[in-house]
Backbone as numpy.savetxt, mean C-alpha at the origin, in Angstrom:
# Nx Ny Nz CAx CAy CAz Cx Cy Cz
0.89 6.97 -16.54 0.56 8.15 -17.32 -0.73 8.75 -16.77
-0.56 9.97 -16.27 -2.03 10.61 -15.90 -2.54 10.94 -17.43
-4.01 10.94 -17.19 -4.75 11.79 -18.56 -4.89 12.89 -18.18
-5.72 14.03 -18.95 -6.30 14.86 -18.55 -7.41 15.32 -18.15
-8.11 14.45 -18.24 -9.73 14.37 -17.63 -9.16 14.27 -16.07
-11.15 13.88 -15.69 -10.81 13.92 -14.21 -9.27 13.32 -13.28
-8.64 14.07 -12.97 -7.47 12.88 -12.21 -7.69 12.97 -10.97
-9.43 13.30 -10.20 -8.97 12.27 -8.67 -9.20 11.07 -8.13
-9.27 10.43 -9.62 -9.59 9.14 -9.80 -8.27 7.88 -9.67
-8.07 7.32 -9.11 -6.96 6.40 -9.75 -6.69 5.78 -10.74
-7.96 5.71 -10.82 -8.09 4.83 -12.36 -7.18 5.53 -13.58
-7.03 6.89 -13.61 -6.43 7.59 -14.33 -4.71 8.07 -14.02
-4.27 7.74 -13.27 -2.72 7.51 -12.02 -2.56 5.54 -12.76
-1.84 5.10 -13.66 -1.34 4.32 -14.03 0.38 3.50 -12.71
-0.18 2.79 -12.06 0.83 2.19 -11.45 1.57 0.74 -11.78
2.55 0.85 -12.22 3.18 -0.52 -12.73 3.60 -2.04 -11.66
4.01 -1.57 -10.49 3.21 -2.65 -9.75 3.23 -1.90 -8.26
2.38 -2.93 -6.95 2.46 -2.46 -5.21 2.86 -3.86 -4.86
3.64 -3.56 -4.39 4.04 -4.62 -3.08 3.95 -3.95 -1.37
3.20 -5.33 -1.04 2.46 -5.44 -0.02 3.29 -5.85 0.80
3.81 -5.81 2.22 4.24 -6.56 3.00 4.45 -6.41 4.46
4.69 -7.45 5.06 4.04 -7.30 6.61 4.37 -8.57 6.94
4.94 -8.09 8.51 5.21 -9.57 9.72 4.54 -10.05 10.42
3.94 -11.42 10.11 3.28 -11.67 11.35 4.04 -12.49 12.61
3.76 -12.00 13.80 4.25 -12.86 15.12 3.79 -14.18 15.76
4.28 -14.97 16.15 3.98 -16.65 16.54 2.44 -15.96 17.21
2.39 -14.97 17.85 1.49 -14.78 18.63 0.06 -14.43 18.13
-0.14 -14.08 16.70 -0.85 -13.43 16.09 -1.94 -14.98 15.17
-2.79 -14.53 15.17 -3.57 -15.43 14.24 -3.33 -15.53 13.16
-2.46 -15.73 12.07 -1.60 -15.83 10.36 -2.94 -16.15 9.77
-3.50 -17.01 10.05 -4.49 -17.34 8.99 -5.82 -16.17 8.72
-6.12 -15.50 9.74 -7.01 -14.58 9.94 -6.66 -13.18 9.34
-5.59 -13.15 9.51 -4.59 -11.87 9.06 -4.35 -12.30 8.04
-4.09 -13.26 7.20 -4.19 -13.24 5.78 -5.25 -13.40 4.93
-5.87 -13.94 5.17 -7.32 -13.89 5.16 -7.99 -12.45 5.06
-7.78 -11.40 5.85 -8.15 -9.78 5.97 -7.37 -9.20 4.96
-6.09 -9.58 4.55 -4.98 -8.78 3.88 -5.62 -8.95 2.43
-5.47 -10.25 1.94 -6.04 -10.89 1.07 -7.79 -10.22 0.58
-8.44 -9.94 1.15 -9.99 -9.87 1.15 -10.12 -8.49 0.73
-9.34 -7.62 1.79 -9.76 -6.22 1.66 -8.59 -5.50 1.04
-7.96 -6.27 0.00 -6.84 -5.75 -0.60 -6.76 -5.99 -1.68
-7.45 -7.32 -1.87 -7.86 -7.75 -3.14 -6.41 -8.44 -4.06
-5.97 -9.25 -3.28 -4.64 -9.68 -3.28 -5.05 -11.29 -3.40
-4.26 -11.82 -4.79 -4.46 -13.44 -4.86 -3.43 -14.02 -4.15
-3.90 -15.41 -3.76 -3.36 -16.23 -3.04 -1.93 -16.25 -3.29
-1.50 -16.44 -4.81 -0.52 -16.72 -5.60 0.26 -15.52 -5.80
-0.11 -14.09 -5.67 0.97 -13.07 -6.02 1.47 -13.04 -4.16
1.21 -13.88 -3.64 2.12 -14.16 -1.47 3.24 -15.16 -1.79
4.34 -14.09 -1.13 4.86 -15.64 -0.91 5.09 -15.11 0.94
5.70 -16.02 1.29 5.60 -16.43 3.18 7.29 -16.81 3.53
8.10 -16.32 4.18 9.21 -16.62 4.34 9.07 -16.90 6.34
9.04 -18.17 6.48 9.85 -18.19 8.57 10.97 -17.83 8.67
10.58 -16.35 9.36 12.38 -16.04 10.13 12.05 -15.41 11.89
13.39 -15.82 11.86 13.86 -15.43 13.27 13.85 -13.44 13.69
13.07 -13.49 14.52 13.06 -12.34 15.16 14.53 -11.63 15.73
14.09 -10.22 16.20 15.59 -9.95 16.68 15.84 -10.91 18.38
14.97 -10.95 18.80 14.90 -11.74 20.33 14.85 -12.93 20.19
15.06 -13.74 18.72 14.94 -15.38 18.39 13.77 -16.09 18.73
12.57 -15.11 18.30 10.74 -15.45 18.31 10.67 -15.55 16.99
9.96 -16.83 16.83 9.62 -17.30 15.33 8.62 -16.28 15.06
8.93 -15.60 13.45 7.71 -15.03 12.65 7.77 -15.44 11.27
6.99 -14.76 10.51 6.74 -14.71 9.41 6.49 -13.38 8.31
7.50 -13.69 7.18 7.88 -12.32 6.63 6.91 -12.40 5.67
5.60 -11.54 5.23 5.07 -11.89 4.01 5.39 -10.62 3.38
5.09 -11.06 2.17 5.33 -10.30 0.56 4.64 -10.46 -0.64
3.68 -9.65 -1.08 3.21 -9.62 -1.88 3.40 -8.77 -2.85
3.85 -9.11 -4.71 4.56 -7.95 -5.43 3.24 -8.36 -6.82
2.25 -7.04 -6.48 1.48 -7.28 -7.37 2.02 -6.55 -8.93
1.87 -6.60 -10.55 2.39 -6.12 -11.00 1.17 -6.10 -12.72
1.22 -5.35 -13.56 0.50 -4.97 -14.78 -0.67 -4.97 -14.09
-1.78 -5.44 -14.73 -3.25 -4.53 -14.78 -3.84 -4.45 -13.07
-3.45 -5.31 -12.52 -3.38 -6.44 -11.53 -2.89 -5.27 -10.43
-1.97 -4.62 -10.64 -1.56 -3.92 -10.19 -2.47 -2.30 -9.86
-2.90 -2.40 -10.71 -3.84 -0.58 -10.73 -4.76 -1.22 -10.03
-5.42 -2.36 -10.08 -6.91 -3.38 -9.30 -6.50 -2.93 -8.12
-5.23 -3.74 -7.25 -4.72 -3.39 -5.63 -4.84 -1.92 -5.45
-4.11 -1.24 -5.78 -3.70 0.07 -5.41 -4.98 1.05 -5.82
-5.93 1.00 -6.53 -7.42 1.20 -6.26 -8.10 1.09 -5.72
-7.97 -0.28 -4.97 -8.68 -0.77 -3.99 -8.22 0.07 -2.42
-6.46 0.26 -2.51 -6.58 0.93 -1.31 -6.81 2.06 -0.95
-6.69 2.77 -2.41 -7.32 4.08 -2.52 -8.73 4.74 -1.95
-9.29 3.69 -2.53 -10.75 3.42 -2.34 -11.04 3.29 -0.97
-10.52 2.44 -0.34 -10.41 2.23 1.40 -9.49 3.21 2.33
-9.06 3.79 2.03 -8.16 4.85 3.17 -9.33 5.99 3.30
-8.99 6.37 5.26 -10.32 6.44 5.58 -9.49 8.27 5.52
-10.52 9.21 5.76 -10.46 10.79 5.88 -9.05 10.92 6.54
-9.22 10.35 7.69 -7.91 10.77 8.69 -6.65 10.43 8.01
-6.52 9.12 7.16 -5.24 8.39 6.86 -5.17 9.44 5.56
-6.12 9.74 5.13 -5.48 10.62 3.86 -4.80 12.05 4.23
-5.66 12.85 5.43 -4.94 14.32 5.44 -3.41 13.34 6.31
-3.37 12.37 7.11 -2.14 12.00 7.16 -0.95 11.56 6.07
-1.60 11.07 5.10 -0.55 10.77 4.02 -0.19 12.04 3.33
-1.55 13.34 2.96 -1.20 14.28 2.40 -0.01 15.06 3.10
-0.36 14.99 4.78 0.99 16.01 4.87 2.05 15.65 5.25
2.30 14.56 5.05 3.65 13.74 4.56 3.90 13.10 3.30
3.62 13.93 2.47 3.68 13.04 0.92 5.12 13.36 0.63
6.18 14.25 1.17 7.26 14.37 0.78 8.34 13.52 1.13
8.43 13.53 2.39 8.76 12.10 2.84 8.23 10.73 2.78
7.16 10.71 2.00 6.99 9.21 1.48 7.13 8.69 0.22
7.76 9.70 -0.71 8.07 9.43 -1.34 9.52 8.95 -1.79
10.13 8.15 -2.83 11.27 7.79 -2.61 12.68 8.59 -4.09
13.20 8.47 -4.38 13.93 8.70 -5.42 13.57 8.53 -6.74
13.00 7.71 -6.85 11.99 6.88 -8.17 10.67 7.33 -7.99
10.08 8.57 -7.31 9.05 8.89 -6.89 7.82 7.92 -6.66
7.87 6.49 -6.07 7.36 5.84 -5.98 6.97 6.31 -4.30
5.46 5.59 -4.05 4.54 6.00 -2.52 4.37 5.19 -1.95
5.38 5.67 -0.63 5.09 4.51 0.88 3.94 4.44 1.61
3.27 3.84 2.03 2.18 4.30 3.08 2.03 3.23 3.62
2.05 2.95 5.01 1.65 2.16 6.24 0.11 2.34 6.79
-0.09 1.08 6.94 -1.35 0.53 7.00 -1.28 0.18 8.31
-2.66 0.37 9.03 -2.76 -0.38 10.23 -3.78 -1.66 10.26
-2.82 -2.36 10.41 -3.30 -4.03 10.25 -4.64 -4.18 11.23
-4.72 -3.38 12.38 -6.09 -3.67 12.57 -7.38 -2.82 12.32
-6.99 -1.98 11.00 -7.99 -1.03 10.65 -8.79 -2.05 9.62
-7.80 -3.35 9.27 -8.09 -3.87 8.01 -9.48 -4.55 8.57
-9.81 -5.02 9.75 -11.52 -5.15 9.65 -12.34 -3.94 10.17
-11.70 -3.18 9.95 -12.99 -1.43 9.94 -13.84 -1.45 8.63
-14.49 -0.64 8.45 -14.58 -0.03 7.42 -13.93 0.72 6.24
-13.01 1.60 7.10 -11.53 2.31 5.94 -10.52 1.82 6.62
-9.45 2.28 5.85 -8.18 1.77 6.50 -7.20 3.20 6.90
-6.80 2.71 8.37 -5.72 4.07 8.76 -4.18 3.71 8.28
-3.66 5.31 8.96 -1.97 4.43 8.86 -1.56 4.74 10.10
-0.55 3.82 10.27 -0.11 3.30 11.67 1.40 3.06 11.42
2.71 3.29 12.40 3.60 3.32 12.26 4.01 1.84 12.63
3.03 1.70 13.87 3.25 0.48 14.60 2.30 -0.91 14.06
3.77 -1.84 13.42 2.92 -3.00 12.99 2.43 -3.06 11.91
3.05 -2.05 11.14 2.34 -1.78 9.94 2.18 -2.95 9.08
1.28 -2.47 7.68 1.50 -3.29 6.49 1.73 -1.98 5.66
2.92 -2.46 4.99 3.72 -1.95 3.98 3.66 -2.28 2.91
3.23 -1.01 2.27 2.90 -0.10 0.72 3.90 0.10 -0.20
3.93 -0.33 -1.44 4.89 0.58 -1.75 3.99 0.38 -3.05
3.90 1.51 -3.91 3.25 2.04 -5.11 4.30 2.60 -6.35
4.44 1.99 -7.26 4.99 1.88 -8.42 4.93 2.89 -9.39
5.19 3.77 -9.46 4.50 4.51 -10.72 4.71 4.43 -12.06
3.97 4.25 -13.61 4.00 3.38 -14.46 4.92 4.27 -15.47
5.12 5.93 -15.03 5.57 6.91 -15.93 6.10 8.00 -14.65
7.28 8.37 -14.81 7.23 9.79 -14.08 7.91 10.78 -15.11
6.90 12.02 -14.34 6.75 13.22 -15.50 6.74 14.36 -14.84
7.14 15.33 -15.58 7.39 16.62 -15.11 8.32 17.38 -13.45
9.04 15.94 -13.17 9.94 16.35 -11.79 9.38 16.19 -10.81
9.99 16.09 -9.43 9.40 15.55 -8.08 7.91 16.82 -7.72
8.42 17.58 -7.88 7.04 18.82 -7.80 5.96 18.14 -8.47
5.96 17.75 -9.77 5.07 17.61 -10.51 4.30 15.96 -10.07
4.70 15.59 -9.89 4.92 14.28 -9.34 3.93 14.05 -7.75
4.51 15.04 -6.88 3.82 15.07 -5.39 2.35 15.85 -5.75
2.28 16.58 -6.96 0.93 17.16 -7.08 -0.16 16.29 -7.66
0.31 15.32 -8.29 -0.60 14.57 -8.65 -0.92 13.48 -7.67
0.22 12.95 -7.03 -0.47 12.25 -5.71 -1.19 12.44 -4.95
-0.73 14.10 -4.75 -2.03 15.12 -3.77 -3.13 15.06 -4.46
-3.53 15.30 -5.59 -4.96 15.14 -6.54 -5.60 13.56 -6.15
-4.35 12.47 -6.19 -4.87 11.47 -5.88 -5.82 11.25 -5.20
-4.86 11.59 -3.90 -5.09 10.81 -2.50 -6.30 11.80 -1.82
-6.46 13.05 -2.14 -7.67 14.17 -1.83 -9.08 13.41 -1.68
């Protein structure tokens, strides 16, 4: 539910849950990379789970997933709000139509090595994958992409 006070706040954008998720490769440091995901995402140990699977070329990885959900939920998705840097936002703004889905819920890809910058970009390649919940939808997909735009501004 948005209010009507300030809304380029998130705090005021009610999201019911984000799930987080992202592959890591045999080749990649897992513990370091979760460790960053975890830290600057503000993601507990316990809302991960970790699945080993087979690549398309039969290279061991690892599928993670994180499905944060109630208050817990507005905490994450604040946090990344909070961290997406200038560039990643006029990038999400002028694709907010295509990132959105049927359920007007918001995709956005993360670049896993922005996660030790300062902000975070988005990156097609390698991403970590967003997906944002919304706790109410109101007034139709128009109405809907304008408040994300208020968001994410």
């Amino acid at each position: 539910m948005v209010h009507q006070t300030s809304r380029t706040n998130v705090e005021f954008f009610d999201f019911s849950s984000v799930t987080v998720s992202f592959f890591v490769h045999s080749t990649e440091d897992e513990d370091r990379l979760m460790e960053l995901v975890k830290n600057r995402l503000g993601i507990d140990e316990t809302e991960i789970t970790e699945e080993k699977i087979t690549g398309y070329f039969g290279n061991e990885m690892t599928s993670v997933r994180a499905h944060i959900i109630g208050k817990r939920a507005q905490v994450v998705a604040s946090r990344i709000f909070e961290l997406l840097s200038k560039p990643a936002r006029v990038t999400i703004l002028s694709e907010i139509e295509k990132s959105l889905d049927e359920h007007d819920s918001l995709y956005l890809r993360l670049d896993r090595q922005s996660l030790k910058d300062d902000f975070l970009s988005v990156s097609d390649e390698e991403p970590i994958r967003i997906k944002l919940k919304p706790k109410n939808r109101f007034g139709g997909r128009v109405s809907m992409m304008q408040e994300y735009k208020e968001l994410i501004a």
